[in-house]
C-alpha positions in Angstrom: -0.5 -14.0 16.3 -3.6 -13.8 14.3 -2.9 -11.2 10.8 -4.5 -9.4 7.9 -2.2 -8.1 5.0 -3.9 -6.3 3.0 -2.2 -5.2 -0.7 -4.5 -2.5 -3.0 -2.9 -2.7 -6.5 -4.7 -1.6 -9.6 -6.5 -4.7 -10.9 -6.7 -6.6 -7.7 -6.9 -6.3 -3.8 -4.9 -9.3 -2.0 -5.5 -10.6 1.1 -3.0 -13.3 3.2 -4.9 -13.6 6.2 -3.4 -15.9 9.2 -5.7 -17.1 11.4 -5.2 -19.6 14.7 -2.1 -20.9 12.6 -3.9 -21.3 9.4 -2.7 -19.1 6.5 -5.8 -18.3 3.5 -4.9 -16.1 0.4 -7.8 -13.9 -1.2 -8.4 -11.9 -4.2 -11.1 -9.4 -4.9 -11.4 -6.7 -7.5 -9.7 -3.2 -6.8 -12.3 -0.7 -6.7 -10.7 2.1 -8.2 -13.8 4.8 -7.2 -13.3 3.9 -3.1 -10.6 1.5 -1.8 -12.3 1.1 1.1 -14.6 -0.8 -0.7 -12.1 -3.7 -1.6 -10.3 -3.6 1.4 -13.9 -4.3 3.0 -14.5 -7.1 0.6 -11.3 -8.7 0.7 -11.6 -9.3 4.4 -15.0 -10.6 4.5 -13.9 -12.8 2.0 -11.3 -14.1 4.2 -13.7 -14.0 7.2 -16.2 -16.2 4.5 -13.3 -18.9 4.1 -13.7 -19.3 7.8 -17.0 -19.8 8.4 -16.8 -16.5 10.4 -18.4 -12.9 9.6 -16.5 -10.4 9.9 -17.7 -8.3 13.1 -16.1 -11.8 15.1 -13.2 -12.3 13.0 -12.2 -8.7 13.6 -11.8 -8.4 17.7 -9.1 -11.8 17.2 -6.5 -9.6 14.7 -3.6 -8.7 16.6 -2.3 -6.8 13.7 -3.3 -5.3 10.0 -0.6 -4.5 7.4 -1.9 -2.2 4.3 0.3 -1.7 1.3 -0.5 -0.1 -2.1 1.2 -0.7 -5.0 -0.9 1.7 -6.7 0.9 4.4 -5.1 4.1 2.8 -5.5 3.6 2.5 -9.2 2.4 6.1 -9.5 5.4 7.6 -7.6 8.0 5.3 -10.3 6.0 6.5 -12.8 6.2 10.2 -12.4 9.6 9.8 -11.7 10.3 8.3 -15.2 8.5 10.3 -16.6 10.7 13.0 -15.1 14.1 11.5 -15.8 12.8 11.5 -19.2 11.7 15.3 -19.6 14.8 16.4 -17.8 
């Protein structure tokens, strides 16, 4: 099964891409002003790695995965930060 996961954190945008049963690892910068921006970028980088663009390596994903640890580190941070006022 041909994959994207996609992790946006808050320096960088990570990519494990696996592809006909070839696994590639990217890194972009996280662009903090539109994450669609380095989602984009991560994938085309991925895409790059295998001598594909993009609009053909898209149609052979079975499946994408999209995590953020940018909203993971904000929700334990509030709640610290809560604990700790309390």
């Amino acid at each position: 099964m041909n994959s994207i996961d996609i992790d946006v954190g808050g320096t960088f945008t990570d990519l494990a891409l696996n592809f006909d049963g070839q696994t590639l690892i990217k890194k972009v910068p996280t662009t903090p002003y539109d994450l669609s921006v380095c989602f984009s970028r991560v994938i085309e980088e991925g895409a790059n790695s295998l001598g594909l663009a993009m609009e053909k390596l898209l149609p052979s994903i079975d499946m994408v995965r999209y995590s953020t640890t940018i909203a993971l580190n904000r929700l334990l941070q509030e709640g610290c930060s809560f604990l700790t006022r309390r």
